[in-house]
C-alpha positions as YAML, in Angstrom:
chain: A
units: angstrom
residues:
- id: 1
  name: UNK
  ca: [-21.63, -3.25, -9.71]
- id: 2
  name: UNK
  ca: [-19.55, -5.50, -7.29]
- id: 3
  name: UNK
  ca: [-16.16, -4.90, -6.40]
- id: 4
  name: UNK
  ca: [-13.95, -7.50, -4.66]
- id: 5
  name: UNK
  ca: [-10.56, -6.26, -3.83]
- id: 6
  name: UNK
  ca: [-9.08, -4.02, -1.18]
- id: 7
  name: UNK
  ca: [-9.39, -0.79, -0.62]
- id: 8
  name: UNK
  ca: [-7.28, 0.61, -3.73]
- id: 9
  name: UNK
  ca: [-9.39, -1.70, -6.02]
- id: 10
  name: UNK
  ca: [-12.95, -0.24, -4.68]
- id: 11
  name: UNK
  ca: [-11.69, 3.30, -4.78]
- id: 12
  name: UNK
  ca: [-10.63, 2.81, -8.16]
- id: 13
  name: UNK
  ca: [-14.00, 1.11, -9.59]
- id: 14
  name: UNK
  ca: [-16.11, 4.10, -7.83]
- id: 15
  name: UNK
  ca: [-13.35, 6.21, -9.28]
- id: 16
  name: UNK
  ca: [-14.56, 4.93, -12.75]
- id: 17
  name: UNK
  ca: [-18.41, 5.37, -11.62]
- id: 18
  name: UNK
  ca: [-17.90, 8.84, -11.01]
- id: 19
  name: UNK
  ca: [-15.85, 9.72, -13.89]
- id: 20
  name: UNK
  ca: [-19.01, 7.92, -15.96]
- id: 21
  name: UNK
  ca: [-21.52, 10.22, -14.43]
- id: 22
  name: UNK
  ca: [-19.67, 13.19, -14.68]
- id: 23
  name: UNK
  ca: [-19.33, 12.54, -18.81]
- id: 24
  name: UNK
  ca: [-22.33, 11.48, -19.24]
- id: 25
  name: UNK
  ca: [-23.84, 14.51, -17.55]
- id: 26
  name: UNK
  ca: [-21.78, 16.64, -20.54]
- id: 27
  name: UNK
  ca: [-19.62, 17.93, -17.38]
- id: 28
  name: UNK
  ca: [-15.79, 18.93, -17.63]
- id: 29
  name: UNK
  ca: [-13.91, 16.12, -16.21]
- id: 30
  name: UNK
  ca: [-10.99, 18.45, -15.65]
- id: 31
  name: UNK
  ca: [-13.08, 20.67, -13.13]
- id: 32
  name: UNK
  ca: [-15.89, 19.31, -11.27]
- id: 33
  name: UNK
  ca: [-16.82, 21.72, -8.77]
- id: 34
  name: UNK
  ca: [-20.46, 20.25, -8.58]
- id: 35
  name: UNK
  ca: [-20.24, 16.89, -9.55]
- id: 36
  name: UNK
  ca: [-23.76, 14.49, -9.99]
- id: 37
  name: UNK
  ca: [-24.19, 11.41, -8.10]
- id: 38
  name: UNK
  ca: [-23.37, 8.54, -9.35]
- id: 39
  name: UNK
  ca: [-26.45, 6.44, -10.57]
- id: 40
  name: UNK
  ca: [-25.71, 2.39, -10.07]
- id: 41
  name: UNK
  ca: [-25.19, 1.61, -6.13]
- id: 42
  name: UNK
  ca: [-21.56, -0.13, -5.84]
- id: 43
  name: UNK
  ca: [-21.31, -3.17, -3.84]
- id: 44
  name: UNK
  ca: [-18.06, -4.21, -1.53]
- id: 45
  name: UNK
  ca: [-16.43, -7.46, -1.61]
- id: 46
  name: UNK
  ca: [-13.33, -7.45, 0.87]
- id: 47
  name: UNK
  ca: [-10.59, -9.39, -0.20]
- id: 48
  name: UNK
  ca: [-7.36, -6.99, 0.30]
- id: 49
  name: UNK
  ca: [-5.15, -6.09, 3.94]
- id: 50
  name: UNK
  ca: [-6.58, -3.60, 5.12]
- id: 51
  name: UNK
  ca: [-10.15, -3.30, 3.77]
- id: 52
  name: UNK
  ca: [-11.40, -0.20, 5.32]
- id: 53
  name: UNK
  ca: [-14.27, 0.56, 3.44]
- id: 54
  name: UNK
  ca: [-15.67, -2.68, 4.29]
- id: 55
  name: UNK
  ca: [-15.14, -2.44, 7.64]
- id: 56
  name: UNK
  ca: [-16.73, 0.94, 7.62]
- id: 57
  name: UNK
  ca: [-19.65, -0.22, 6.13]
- id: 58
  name: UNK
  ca: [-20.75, -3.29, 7.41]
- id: 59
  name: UNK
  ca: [-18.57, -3.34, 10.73]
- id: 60
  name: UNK
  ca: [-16.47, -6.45, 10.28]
- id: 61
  name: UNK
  ca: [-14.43, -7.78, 7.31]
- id: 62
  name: UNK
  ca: [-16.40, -10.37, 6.48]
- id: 63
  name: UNK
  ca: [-17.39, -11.76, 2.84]
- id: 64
  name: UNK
  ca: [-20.27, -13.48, 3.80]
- id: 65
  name: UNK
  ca: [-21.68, -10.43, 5.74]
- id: 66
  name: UNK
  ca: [-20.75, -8.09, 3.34]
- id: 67
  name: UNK
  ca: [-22.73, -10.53, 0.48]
- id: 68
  name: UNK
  ca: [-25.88, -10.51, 2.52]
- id: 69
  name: UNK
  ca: [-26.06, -7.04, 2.67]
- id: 70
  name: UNK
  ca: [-25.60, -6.99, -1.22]
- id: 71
  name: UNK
  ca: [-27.97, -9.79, -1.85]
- id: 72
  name: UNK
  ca: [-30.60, -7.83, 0.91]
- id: 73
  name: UNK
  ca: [-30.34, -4.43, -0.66]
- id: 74
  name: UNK
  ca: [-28.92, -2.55, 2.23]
- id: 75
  name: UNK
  ca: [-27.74, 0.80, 0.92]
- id: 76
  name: UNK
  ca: [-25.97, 3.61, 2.27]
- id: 77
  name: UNK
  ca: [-25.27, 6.93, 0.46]
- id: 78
  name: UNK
  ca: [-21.79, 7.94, 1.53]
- id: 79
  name: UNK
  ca: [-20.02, 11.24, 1.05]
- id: 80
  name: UNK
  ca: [-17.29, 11.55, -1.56]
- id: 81
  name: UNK
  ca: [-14.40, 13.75, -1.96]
- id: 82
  name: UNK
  ca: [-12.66, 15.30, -5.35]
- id: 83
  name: UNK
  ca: [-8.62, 15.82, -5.56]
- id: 84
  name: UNK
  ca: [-8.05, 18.19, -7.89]
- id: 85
  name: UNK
  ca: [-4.60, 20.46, -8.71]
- id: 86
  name: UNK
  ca: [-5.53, 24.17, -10.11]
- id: 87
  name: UNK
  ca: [-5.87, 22.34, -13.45]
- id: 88
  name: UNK
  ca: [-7.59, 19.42, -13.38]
- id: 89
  name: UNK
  ca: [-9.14, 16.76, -11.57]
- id: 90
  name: UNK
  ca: [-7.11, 13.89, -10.16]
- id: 91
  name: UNK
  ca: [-9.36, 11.82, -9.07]
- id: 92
  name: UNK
  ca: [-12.54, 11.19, -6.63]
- id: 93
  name: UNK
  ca: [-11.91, 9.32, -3.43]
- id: 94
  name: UNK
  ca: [-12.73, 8.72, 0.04]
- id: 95
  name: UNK
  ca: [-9.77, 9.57, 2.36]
- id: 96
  name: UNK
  ca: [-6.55, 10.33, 2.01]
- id: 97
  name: UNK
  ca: [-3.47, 11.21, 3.85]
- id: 98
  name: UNK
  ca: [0.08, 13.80, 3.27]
- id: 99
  name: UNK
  ca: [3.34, 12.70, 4.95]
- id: 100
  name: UNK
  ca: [3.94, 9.61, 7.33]
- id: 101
  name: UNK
  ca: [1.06, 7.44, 5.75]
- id: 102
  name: UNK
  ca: [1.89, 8.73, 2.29]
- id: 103
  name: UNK
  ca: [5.80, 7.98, 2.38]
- id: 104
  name: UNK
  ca: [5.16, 4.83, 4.07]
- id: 105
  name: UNK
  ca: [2.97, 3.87, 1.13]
- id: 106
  name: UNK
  ca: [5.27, 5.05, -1.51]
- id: 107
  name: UNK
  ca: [8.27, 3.00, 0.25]
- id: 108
  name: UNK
  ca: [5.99, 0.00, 0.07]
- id: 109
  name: UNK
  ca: [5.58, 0.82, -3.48]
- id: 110
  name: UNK
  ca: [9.34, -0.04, -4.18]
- id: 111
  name: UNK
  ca: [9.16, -3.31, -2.82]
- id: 112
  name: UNK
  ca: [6.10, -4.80, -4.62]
- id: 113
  name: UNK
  ca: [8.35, -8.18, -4.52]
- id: 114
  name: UNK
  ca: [8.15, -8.51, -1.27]
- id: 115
  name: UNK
  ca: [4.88, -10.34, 0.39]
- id: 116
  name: UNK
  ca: [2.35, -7.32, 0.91]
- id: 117
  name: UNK
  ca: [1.93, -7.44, 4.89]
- id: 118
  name: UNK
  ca: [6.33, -8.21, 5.02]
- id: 119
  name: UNK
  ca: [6.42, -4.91, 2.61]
- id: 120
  name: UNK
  ca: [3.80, -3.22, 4.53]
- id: 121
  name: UNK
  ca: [5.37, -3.59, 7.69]
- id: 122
  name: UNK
  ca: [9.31, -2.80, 6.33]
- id: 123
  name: UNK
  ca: [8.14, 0.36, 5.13]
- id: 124
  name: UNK
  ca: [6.47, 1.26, 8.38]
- id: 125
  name: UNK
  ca: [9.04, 0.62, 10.31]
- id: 126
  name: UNK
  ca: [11.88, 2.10, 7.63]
- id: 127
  name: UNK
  ca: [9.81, 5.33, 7.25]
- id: 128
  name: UNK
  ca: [9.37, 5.50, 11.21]
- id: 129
  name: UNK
  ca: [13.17, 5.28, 11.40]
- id: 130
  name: UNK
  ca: [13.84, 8.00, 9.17]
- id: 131
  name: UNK
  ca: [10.53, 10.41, 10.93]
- id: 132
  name: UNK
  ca: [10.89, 13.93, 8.96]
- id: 133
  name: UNK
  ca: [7.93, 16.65, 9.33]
- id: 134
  name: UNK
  ca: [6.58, 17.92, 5.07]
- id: 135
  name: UNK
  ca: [7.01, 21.58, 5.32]
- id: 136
  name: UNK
  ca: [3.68, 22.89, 3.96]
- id: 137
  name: UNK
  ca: [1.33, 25.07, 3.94]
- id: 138
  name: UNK
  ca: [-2.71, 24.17, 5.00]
- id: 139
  name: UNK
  ca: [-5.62, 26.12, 4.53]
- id: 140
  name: UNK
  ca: [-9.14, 24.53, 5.02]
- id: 141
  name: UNK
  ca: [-12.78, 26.08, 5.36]
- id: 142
  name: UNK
  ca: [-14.42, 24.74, 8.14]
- id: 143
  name: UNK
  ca: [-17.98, 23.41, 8.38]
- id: 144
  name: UNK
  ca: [-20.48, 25.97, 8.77]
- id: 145
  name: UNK
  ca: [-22.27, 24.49, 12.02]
- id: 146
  name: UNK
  ca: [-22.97, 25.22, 15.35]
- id: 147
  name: UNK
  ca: [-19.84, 24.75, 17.87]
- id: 148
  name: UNK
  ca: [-20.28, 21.05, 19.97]
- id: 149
  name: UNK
  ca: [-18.35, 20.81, 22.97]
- id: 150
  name: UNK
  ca: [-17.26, 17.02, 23.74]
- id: 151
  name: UNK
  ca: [-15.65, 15.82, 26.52]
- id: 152
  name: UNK
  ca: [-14.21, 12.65, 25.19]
- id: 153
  name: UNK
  ca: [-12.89, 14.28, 21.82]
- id: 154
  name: UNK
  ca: [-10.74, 17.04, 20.66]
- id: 155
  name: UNK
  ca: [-12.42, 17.09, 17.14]
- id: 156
  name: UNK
  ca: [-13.33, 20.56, 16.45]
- id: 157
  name: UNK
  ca: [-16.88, 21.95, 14.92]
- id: 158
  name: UNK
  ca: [-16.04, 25.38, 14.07]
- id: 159
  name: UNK
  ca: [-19.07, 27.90, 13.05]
- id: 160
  name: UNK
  ca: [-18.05, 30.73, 11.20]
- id: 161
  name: UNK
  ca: [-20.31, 33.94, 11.27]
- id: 162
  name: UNK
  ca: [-19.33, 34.74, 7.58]
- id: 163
  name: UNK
  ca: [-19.38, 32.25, 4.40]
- id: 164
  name: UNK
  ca: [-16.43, 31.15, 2.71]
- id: 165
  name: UNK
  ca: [-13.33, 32.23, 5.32]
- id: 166
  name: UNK
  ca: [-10.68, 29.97, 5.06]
- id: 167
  name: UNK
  ca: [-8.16, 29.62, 7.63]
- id: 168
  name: UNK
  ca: [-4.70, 28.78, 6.87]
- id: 169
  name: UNK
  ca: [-1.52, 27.12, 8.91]
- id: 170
  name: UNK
  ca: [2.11, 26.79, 7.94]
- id: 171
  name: UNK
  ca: [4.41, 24.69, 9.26]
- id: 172
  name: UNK
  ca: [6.02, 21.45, 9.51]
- id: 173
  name: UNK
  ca: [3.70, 18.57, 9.86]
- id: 174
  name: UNK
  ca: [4.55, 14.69, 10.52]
- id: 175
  name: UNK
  ca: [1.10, 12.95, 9.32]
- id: 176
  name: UNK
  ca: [-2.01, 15.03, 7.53]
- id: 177
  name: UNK
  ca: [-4.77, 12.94, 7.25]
- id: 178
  name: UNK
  ca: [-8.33, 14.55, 5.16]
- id: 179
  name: UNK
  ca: [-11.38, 11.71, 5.67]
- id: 180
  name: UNK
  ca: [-14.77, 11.54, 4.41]
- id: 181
  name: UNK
  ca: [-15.51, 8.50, 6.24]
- id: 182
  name: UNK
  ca: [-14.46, 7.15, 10.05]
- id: 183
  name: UNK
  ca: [-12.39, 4.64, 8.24]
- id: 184
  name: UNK
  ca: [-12.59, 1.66, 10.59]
- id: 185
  name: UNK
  ca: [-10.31, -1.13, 10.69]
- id: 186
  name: UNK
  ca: [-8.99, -3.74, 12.47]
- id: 187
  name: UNK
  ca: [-5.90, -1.43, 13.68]
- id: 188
  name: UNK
  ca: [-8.04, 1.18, 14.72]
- id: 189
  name: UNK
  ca: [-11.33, 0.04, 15.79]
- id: 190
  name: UNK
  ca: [-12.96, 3.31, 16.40]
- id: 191
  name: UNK
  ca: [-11.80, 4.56, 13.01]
- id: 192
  name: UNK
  ca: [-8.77, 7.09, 11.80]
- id: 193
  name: UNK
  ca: [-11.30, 9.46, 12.05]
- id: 194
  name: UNK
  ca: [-13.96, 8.28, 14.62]
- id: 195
  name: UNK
  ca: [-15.86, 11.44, 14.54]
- id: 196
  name: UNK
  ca: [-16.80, 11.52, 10.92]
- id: 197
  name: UNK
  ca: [-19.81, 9.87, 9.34]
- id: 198
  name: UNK
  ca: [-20.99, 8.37, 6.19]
- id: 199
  name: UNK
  ca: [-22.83, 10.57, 4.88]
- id: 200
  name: UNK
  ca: [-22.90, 13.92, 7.05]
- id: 201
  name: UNK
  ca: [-21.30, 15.72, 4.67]
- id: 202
  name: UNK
  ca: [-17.65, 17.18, 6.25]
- id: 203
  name: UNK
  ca: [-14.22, 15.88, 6.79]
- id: 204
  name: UNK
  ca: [-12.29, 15.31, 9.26]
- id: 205
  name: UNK
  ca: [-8.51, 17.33, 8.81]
- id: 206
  name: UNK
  ca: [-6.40, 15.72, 11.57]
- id: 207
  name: UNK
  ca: [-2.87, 16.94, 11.48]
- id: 208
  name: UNK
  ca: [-0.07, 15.74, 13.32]
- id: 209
  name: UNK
  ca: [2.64, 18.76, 14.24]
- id: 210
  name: UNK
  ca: [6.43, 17.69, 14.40]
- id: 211
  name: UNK
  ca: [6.96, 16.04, 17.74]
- id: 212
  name: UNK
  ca: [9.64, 13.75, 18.85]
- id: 213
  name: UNK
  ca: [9.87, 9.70, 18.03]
- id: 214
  name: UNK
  ca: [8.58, 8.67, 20.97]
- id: 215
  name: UNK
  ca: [5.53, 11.15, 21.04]
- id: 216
  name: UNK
  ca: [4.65, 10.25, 17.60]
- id: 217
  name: UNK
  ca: [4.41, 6.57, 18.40]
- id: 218
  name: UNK
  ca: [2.60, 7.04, 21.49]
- id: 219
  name: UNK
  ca: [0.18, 8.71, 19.18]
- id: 220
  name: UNK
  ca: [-0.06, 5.93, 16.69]
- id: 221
  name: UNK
  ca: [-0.45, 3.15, 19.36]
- id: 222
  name: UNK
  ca: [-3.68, 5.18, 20.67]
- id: 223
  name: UNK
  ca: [-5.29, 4.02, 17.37]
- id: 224
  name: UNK
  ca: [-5.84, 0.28, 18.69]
- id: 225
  name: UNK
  ca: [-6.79, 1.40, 21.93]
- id: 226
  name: UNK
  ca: [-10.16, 2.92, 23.28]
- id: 227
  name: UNK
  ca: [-7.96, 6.08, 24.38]
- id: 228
  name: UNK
  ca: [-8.53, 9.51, 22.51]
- id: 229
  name: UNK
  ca: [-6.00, 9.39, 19.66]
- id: 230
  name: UNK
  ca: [-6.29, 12.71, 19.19]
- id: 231
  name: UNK
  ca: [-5.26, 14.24, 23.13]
- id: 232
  name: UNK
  ca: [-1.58, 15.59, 22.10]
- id: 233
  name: UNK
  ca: [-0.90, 18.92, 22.09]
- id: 234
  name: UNK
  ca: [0.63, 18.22, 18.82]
- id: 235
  name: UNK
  ca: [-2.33, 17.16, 17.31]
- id: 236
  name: UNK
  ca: [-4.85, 19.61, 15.60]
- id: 237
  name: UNK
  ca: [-8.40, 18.41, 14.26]
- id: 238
  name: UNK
  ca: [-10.93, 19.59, 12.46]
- id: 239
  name: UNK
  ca: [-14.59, 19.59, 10.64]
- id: 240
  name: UNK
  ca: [-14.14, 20.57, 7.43]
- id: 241
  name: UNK
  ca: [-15.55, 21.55, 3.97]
- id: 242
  name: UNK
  ca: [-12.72, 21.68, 1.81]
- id: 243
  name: UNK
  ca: [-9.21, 21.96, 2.12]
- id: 244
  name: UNK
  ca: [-5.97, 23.02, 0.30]
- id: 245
  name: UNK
  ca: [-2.14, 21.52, 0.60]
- id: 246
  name: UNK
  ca: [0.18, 23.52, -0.64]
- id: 247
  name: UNK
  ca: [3.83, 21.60, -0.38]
- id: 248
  name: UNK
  ca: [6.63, 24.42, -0.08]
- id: 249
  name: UNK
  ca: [9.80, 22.92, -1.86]
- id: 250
  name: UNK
  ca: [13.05, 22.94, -0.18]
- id: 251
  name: UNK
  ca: [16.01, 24.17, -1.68]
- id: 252
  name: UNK
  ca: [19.89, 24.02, -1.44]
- id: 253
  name: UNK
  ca: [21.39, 22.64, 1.49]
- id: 254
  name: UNK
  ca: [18.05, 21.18, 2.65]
- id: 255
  name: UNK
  ca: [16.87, 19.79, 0.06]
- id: 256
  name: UNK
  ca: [20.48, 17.59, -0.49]
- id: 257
  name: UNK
  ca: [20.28, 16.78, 2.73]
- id: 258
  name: UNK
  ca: [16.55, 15.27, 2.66]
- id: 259
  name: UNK
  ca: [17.03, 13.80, -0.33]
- id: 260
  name: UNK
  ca: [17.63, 9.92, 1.09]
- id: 261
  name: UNK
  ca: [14.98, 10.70, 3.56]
- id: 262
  name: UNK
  ca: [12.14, 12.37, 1.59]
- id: 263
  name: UNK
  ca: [10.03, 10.42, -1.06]
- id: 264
  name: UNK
  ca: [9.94, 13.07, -3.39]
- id: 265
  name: UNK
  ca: [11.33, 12.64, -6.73]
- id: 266
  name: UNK
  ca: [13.38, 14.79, -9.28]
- id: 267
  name: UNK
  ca: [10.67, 16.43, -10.54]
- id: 268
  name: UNK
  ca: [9.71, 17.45, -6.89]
- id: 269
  name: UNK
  ca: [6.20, 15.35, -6.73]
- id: 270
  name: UNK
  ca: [5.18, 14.51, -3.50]
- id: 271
  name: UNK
  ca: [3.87, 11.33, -2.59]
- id: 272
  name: UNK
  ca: [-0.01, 11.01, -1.50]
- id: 273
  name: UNK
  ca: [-1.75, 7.74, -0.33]
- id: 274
  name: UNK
  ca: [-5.33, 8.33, -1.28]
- id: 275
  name: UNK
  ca: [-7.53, 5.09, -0.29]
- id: 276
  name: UNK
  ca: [-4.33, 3.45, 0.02]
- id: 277
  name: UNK
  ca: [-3.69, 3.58, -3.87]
- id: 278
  name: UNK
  ca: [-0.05, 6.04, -4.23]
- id: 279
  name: UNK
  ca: [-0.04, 9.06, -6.35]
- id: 280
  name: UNK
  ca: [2.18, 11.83, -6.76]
- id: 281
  name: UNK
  ca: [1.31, 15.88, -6.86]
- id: 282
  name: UNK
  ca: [4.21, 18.46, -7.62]
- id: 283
  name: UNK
  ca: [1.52, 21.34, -7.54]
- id: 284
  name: UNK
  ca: [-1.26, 22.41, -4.49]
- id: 285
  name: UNK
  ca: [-4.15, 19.45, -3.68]
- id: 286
  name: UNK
  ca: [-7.59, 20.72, -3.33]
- id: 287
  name: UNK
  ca: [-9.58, 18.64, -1.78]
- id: 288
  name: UNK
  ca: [-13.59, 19.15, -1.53]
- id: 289
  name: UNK
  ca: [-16.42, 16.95, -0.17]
- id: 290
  name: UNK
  ca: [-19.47, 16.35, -1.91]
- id: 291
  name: UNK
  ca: [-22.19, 15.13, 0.63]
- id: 292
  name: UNK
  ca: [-24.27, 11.73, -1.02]
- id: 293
  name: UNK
  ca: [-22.28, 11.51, -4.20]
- id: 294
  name: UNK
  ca: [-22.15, 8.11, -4.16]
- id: 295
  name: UNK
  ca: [-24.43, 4.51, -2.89]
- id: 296
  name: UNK
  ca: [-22.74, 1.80, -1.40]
- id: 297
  name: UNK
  ca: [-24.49, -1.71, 0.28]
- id: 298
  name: UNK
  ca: [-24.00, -1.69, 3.58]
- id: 299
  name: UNK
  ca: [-25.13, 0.17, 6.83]
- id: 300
  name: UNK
  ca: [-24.60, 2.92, 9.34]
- id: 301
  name: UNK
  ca: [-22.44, 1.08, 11.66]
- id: 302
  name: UNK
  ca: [-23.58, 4.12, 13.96]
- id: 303
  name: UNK
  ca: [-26.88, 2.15, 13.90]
- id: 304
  name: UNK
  ca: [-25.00, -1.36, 14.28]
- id: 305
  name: UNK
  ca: [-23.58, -0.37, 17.76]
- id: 306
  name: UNK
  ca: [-27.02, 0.82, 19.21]
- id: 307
  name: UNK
  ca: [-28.69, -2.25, 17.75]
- id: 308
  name: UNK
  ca: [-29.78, -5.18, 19.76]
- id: 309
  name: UNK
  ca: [-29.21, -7.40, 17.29]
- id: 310
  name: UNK
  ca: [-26.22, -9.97, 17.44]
- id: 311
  name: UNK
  ca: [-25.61, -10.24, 13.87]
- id: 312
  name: UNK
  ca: [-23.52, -7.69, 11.91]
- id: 313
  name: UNK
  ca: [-25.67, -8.81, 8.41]
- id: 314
  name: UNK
  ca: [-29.18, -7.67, 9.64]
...
């Protein structure tokens, strides 16, 4: 199976792969707590904006490059996560993100007339403008591994002495980001979440505490730049298993007064932007990984970097 679209379009079609697997194992497709793998290897075709998948996989958004690696066989198994509310399963997926990256999505949403980078950019900007923190609440179970200390990164590898203790956080947060991949692009070269890998088996849980304007955009311009994203002291980041977001709805004065500003409708559903594709949760998100769940052509771009070899298809 070959895919050529964007990002939404590939997380959709691997979407469908999963959901195929899953049914014809006999499994509930409403709760999936141990899905199976998927069994045909899906193949990436870049043609969207952003095309981070493709850039994650074969290092450069490039057609040609990523049909070489298709027509040569290269495949990577690559680490999927489920969304699910207490009820059901929303979908599978790779990364997502709760808040700044979410509204901005949704606001883009609303202007599908406009040209996509134009609507991409206005909503950007418009949802920068009008910066409000989601109040929430976070808990997460962190990977069971040995503590690494790094001195150029603030990601944190927690080991836990006991199974299955989940910390929690509550409080107001500007971006939350949960990745199963680094999620390279050409706006952030070393990836959203540079210390995450293919197939390895975690996420990365990077959240963004409520800072000030100007902090928050000194954050976002570390992206394109070789500079550690992640040294704020607003900034919190993790290696993680699985983790829960629990929205905590505002009410009276609040809520009418972050109702212009907020992206949450009526019904109080909040707005998530999962592979760039925009869905809405009123209830908690729990997210899980699932290490290998899924083959994609392409190649560790770990492997890429060390290579002596000058071109990205080989």
């Amino acid at each position: 199976v070959v895919c050529v679209g964007g990002d939404g379009s590939v997380s959709e079609v691997a979407h469908g792969l999963l959901l195929k697997a899953q049914i014809d194992a006999g499994k509930d497709t409403d709760y999936v707590p141990e899905p199976v793998r998927a069994p045909v290897p899906l193949g990436v075709i870049p043609a969207g904006t952003t095309n981070i998948l493709a850039h994650t996989l074969y290092g450069v958004k490039h057609v040609v490059t990523a049909t070489l690696h298709i027509v040569m066989g290269h495949i990577q198994p690559v680490d999927v996560c489920t969304f699910s509310t207490p009820s059901k399963l929303l979908r599978f997926g790779f990364s997502a993100m709760f808040g700044f990256g979410a509204r901005s999505l949704a606001l883009a949403e609303k202007h599908r007339w406009m040209p996509s980078s134009q609507r991409k950019d206005f909503a950007f900007i418009k949802t920068l403008a009008d910066l409000k923190p989601e109040d929430c609440e976070l808990s997460f179970l962190p990977l069971q591994i040995p503590r690494e200390d790094s001195e150029n990164d603030r990601i944190t590898l927690l080991y836990l002495g006991s199974k299955d203790q989940w910390h929690r956080i509550q409080g107001h947060f500007l971006n939350v980001s949960i990745m199963a991949i680094p999620c390279l692009c050409s706006m952030a070269p070393r990836g959203l979440a540079p210390n995450t890998r293919l197939n390895n088996g975690s996420m990365a849980l990077i959240v963004v505490q409520n800072t000030s304007r100007t902090e928050f955009i000194k954050h976002l311009k570390r992206y394109a730049s070789v500079k550690n994203q992640f040294n704020f002291p607003f900034v919190e980041t993790y290696t993680v298993q699985e983790v829960k977001v629990q929205p905590r709805l505002k009410s009276g004065l609040d809520a009418k007064e972050n109702t212009h500003l907020n992206t949450a409708s009526e019904e109080g559903n909040y707005p998530w932007n999962i592979d760039g594709d925009l869905m809405k949760e009123a209830s908690e998100v729990h997210v899980r990984v699932h290490p290998q769940l899924i083959s994609l052509y392409g190649v560790n771009t770990d492997d890429l970097e060390s290579s002596q070899a000058t071109c990205n298809c080989i």
